[in-house]
FIKOL-785772 format. One record per residue (C-alpha): x, y, z; chain; residue in three letters. Coordinates in Angstrom, 1 decimal, padded with zeros to 4 digits. Layout:
BEGIN
> px,py,pz,chaine,residu
> X,Y,Z,A,ala $
...
This chain:
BEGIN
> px,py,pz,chaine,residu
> 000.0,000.0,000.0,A,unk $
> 001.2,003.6,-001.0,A,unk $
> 002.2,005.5,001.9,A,unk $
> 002.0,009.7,002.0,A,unk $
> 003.9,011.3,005.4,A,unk $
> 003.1,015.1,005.6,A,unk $
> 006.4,017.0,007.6,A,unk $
> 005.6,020.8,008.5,A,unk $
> 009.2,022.5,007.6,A,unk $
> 009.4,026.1,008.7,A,unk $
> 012.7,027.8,007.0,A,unk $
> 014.6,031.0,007.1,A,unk $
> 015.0,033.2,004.8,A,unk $
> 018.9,034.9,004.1,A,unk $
> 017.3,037.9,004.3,A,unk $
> 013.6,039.6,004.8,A,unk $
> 011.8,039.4,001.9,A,unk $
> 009.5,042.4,000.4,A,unk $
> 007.0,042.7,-001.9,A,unk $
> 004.1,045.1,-002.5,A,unk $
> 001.5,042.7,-000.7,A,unk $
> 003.5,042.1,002.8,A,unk $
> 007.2,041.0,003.8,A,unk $
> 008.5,037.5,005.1,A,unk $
> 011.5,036.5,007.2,A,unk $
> 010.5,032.7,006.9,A,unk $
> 008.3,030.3,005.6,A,unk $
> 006.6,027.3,006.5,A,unk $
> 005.3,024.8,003.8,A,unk $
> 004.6,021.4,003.7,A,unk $
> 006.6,018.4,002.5,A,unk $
> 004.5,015.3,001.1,A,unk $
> 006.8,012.1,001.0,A,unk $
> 005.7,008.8,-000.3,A,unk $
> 006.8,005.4,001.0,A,unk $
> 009.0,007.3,002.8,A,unk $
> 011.4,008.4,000.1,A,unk $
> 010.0,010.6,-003.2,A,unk $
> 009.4,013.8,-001.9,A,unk $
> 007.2,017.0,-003.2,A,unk $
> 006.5,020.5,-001.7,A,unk $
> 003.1,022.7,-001.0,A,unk $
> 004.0,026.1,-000.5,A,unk $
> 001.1,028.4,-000.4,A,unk $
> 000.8,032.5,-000.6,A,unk $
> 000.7,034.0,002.5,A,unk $
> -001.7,036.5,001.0,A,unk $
> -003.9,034.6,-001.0,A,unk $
> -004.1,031.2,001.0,A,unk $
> -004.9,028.0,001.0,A,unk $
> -004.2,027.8,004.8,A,unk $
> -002.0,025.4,006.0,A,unk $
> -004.6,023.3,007.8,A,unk $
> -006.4,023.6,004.2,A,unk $
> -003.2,021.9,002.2,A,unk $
> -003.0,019.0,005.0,A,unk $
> -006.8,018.6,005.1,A,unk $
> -006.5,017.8,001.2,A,unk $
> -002.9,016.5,000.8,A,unk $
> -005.0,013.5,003.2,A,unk $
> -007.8,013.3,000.6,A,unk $
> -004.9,012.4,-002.3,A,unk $
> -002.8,009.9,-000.1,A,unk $
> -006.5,008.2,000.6,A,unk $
> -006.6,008.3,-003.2,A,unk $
> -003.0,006.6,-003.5,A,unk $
> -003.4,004.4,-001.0,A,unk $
> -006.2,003.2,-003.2,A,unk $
> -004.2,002.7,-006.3,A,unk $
> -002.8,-001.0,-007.1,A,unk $
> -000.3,000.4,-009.4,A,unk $
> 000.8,004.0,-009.9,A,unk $
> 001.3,005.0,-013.8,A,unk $
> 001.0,008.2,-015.9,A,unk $
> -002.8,007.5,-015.7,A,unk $
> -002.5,008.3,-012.1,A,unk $
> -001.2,011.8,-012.6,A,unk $
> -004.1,012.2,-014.8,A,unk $
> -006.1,011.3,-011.8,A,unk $
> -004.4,013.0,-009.7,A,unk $
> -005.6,016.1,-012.0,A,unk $
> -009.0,015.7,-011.3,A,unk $
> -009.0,015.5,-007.9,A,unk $
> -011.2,017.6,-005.8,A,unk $
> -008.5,019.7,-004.2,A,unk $
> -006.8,023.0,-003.7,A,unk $
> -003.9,023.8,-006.4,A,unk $
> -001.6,023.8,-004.0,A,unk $
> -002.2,020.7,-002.7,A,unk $
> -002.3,019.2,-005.9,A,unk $
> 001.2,019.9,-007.2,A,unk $
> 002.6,018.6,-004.0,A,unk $
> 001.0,015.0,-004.8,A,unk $
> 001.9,015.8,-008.8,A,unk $
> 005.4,016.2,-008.0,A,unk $
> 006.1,013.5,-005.6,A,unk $
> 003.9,011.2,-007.9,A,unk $
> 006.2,011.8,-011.0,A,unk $
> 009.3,011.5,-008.8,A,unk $
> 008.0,008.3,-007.8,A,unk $
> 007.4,007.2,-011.3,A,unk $
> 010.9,008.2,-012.3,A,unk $
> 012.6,006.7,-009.7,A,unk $
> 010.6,003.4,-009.6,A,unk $
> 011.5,003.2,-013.7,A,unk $
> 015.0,004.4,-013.6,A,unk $
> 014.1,007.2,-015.8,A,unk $
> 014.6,011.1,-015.8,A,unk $
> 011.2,012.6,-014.5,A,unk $
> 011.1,014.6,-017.8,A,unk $
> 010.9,011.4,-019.9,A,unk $
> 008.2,010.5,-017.9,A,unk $
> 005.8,013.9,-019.4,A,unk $
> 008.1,013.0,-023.0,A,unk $
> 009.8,016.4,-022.5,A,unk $
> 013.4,017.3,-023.9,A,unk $
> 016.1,017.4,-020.9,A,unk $
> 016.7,020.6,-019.2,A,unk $
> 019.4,022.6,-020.5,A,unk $
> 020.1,026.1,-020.9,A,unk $
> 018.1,027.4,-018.2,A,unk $
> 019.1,030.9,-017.8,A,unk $
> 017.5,032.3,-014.1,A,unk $
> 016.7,035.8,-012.3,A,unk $
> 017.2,036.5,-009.2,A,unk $
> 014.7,038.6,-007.2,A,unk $
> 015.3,041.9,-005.3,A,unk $
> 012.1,042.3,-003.0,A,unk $
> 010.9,046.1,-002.6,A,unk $
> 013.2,048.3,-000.2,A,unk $
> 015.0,051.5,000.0,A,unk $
> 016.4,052.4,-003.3,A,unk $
> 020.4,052.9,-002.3,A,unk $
> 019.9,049.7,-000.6,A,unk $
> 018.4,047.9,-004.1,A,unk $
> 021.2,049.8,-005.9,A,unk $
> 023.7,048.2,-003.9,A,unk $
> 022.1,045.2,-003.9,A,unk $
> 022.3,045.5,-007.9,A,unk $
> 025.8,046.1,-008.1,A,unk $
> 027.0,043.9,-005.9,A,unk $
> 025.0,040.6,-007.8,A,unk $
> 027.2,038.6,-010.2,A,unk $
> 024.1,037.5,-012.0,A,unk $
> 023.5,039.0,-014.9,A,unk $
> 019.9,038.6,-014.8,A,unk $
> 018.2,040.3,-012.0,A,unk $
> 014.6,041.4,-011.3,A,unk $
> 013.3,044.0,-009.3,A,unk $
> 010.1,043.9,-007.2,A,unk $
> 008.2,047.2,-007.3,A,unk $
> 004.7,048.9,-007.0,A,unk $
> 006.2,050.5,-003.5,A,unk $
> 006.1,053.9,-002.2,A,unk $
> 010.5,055.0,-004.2,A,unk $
> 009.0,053.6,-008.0,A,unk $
> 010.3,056.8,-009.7,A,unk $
> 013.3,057.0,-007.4,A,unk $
> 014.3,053.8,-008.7,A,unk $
> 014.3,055.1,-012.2,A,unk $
> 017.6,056.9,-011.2,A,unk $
> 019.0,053.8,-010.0,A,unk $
> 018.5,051.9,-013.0,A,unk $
> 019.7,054.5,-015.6,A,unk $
> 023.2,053.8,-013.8,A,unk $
> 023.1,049.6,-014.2,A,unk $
> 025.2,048.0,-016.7,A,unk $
> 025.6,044.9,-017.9,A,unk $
> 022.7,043.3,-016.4,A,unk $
> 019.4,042.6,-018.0,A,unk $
> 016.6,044.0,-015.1,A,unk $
> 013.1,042.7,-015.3,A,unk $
> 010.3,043.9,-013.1,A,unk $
> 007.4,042.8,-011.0,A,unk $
> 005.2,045.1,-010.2,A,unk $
> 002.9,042.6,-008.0,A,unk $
> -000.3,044.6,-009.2,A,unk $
> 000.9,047.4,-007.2,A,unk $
> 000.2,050.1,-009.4,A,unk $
> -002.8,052.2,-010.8,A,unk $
> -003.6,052.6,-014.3,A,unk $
> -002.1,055.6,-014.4,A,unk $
> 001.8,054.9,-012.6,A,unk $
> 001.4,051.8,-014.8,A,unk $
> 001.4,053.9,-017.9,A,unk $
> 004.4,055.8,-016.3,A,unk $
> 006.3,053.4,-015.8,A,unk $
> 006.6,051.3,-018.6,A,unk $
> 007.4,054.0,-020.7,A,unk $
> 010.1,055.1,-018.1,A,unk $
> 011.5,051.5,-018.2,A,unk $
> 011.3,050.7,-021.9,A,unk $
> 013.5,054.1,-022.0,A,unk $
> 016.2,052.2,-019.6,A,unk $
> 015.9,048.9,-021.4,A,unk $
> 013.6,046.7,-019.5,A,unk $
> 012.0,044.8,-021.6,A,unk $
> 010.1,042.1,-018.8,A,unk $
> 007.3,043.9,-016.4,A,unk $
> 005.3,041.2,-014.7,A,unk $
> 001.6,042.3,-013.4,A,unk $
> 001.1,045.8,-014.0,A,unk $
> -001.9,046.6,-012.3,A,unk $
> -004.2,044.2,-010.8,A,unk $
> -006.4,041.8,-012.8,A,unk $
> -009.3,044.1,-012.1,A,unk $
> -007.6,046.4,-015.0,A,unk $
> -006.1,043.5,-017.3,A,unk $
> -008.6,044.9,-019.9,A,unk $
> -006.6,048.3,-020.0,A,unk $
> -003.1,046.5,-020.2,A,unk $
> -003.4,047.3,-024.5,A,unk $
> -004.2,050.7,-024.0,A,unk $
> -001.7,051.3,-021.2,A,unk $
> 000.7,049.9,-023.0,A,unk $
> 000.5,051.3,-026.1,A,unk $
> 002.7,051.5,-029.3,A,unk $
> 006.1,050.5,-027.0,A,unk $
> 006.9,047.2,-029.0,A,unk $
> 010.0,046.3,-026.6,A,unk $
> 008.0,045.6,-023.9,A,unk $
> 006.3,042.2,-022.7,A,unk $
> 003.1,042.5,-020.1,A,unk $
> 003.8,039.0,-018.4,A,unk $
> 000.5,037.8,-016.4,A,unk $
> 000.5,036.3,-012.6,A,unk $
> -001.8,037.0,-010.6,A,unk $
> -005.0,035.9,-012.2,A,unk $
> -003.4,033.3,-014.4,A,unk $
> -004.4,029.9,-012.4,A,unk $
> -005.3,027.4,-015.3,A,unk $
> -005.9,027.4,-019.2,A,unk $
> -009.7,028.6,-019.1,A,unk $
> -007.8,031.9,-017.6,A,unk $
> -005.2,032.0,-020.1,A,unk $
> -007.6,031.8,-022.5,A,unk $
> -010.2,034.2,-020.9,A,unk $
> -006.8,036.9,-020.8,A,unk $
> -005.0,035.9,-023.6,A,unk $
> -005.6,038.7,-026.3,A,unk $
> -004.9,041.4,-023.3,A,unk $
> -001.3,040.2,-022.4,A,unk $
> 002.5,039.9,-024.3,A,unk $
> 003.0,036.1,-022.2,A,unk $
> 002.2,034.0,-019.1,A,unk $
> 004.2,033.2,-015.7,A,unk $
> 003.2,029.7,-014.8,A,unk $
> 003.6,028.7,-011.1,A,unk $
> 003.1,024.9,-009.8,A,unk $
> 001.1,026.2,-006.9,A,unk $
> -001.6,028.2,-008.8,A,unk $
> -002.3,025.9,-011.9,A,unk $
> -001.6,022.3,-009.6,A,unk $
> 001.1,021.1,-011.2,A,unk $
> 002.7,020.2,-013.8,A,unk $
> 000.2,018.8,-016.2,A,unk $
> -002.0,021.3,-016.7,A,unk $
> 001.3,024.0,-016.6,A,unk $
> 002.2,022.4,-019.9,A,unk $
> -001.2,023.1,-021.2,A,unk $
> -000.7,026.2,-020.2,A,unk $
> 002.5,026.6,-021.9,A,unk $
> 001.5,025.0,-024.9,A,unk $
> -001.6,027.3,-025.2,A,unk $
> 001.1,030.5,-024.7,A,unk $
> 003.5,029.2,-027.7,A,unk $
> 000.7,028.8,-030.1,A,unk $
> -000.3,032.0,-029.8,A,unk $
> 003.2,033.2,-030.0,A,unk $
> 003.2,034.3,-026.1,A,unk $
> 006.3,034.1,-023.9,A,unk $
> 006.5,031.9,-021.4,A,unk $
> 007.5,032.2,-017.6,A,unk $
> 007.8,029.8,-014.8,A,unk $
> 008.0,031.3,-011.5,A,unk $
> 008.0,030.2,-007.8,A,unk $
> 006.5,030.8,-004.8,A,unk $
> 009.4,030.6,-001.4,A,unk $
> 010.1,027.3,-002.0,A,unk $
> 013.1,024.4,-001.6,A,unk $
> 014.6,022.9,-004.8,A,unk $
> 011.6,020.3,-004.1,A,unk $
> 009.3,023.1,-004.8,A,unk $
> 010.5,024.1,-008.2,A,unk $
> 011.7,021.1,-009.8,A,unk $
> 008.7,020.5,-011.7,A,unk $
> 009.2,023.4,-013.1,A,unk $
> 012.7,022.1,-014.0,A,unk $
> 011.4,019.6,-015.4,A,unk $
> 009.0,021.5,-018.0,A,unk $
> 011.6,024.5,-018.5,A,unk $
> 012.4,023.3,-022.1,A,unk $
> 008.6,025.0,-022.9,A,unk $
> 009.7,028.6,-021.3,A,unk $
> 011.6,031.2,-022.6,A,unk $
> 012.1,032.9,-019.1,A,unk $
> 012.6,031.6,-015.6,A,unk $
> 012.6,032.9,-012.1,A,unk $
> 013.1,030.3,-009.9,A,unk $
> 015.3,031.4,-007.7,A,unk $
> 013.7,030.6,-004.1,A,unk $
> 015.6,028.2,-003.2,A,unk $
> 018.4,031.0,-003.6,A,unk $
> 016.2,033.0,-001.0,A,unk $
> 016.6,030.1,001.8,A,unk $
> 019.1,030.2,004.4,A,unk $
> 019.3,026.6,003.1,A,unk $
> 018.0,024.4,000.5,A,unk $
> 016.2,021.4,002.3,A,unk $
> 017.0,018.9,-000.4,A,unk $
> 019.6,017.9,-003.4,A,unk $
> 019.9,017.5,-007.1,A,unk $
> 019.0,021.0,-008.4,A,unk $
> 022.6,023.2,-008.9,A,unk $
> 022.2,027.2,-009.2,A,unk $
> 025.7,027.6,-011.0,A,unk $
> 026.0,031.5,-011.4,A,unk $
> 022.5,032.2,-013.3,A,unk $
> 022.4,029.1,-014.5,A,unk $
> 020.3,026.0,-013.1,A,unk $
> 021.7,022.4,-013.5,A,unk $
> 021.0,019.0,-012.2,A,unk $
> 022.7,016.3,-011.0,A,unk $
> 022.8,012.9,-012.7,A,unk $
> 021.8,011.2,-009.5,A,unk $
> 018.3,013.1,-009.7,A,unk $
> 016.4,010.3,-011.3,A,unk $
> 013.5,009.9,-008.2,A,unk $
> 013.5,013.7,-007.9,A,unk $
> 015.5,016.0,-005.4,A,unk $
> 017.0,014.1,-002.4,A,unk $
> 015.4,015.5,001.1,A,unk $
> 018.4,016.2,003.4,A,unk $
> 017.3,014.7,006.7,A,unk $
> 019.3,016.6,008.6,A,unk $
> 018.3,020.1,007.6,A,unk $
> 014.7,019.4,007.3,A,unk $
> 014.7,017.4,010.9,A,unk $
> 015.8,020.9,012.2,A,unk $
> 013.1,023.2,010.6,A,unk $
> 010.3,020.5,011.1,A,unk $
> 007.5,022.2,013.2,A,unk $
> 004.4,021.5,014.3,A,unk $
């Protein structure tokens, strides 16, 4: 009988963490771990739920569901799909199932969805919303070439001056939905001026509609939507308002219906993201694991953690890599996650 243990696993951050909704020092998500060794991660949004008690309440609903299964196969993911649960939930069970799957069959978890290996998977870094001399800093002293910037705070047009003095780095920005109509027309054309050619969320999806107008004739610049963009019947319902798509395990439930949604974006010539929510290497590797469908990535939470809880995904400058060994999915380290388990 299939077995699913739930661990609480509350970790630091390196530093506190900002954006235009609310700040974090930590976070506490939950690790679902079948038959005691394939492993996947439910890390919700502290603003926009589930709960915690939520995640564990359905995360119980899938193992019942498991436990139920005689053999698990790709038809089980398929199931796992239609489960009655929270999206969060859902990609937990989605990623420890495939990691199951690949290590039970000795093959890489992307050959399991038939998707090309993961290579070239260029990653930003994010810089949460603070003062502006300390983002500057924080700009100039980053290696990585490709950073992004979190704003829709109170210093927007201060940090105009900072980035008309960055070279060398590409800057995207993520605006969270924290602006009006109005800043939002500001500000892209401010930033397509400096370069930036990324700007996630402008406003908040209650303004989508305006994104065209706000936008206007500046060509360089792509209106990437997150907030609002849960499954395919949203991509579809926002599609003709927006340059591309940032796909995130937690909102759309994991990783089958993210490659709908990815597949959806190409054919209509969007760009594709895939983001994260504060999450270990556990958390993003489906993501991994689909990247060969993006054409951007920012998954760099478990860059954010004072340390990663498991091994098998390498951040080697901007660049992510895996290990050989990560047939059966990232490797938990015991150790580490013993010491942030809470209750």
């Amino acid at each position: 009988m299939n077995r699913v243990d739930t661990i609480r696993v509350t970790m630091p951050l390196k530093q506190k963490f900002v954006v235009a909704h609310g700040e974090a020092s930590e976070k506490t998500n939950i690790l679902t771990i079948l038959n005691n060794r394939y492993s996947g991660e439910a890390s919700t949004s502290v603003q926009y739920g589930p709960t915690l008690e939520t995640i564990e309440k359905d995360i119980i609903i899938a193992a019942d569901f498991l436990a139920s299964e005689n053999e698990l196969s790709f038809e089980t993911l398929e199931k796992i799909d239609n489960l009655k649960i929270n999206s969060v939930s859902r990609s937990a069970i989605m990623g420890m199932t495939i990691n199951y799957l690949s290590g039970e069959s000795k093959r890489y978890p992307w050959e399991i969805l038939s998707l090309a290996t993961p290579v070239g998977i260029k990653n930003s870094f994010t810089i949460g919303l603070g003062d502006p001399a300390d983002i500057a800093k924080q700009i100039a002293q980053s290696e990585l070439p490709i950073l992004k910037i979190k704003m829709g705070g109170d210093h927007d047009r201060e940090l105009l001056d900072v980035f008309k003095d960055v070279a060398g780095k590409e800057l995207r920005v993520d605006a969270n939905g924290g602006w009006s109509c109005e800043m939002a027309e500001e500000m892209i054309f401010e930033l397509s001026k400096l370069g930036v050619k990324v700007i996630e969320q402008p406003t908040s999806i209650d303004h989508i509609s305006e994104w065209k107008a706000i936008k206007g004739s500046i060509e360089n610049i792509e209106l990437i939507l997150d907030e609002g963009l849960d499954t395919v019947k949203d991509y579809k319902k926002y599609s003709e308002m927006i340059d591309g798509i940032n796909i995130k395990m937690e909102k759309c439930g994991g990783i089958l219906e993210g490659m709908k949604l990815a597949n959806a974006a190409a054919k209509d010539k969007k760009k594709v993201m895939l983001g994260c929510m504060v999450e270990s290497s556990v958390g993003i590797s489906q993501s991994v694991y689909m990247s060969s469908l993006a054409d951007y990535y920012d998954l760099d939470a478990p860059l954010l953690l004072e340390h990663d809880i498991a091994a098998g995904i390498n951040y080697n400058g901007e660049k992510i890599e895996f290990d050989r060994e990560i047939i059966g999915g990232p490797k938990l380290k015991r150790d580490i996650v013993e010491k942030y388990a809470s209750e």
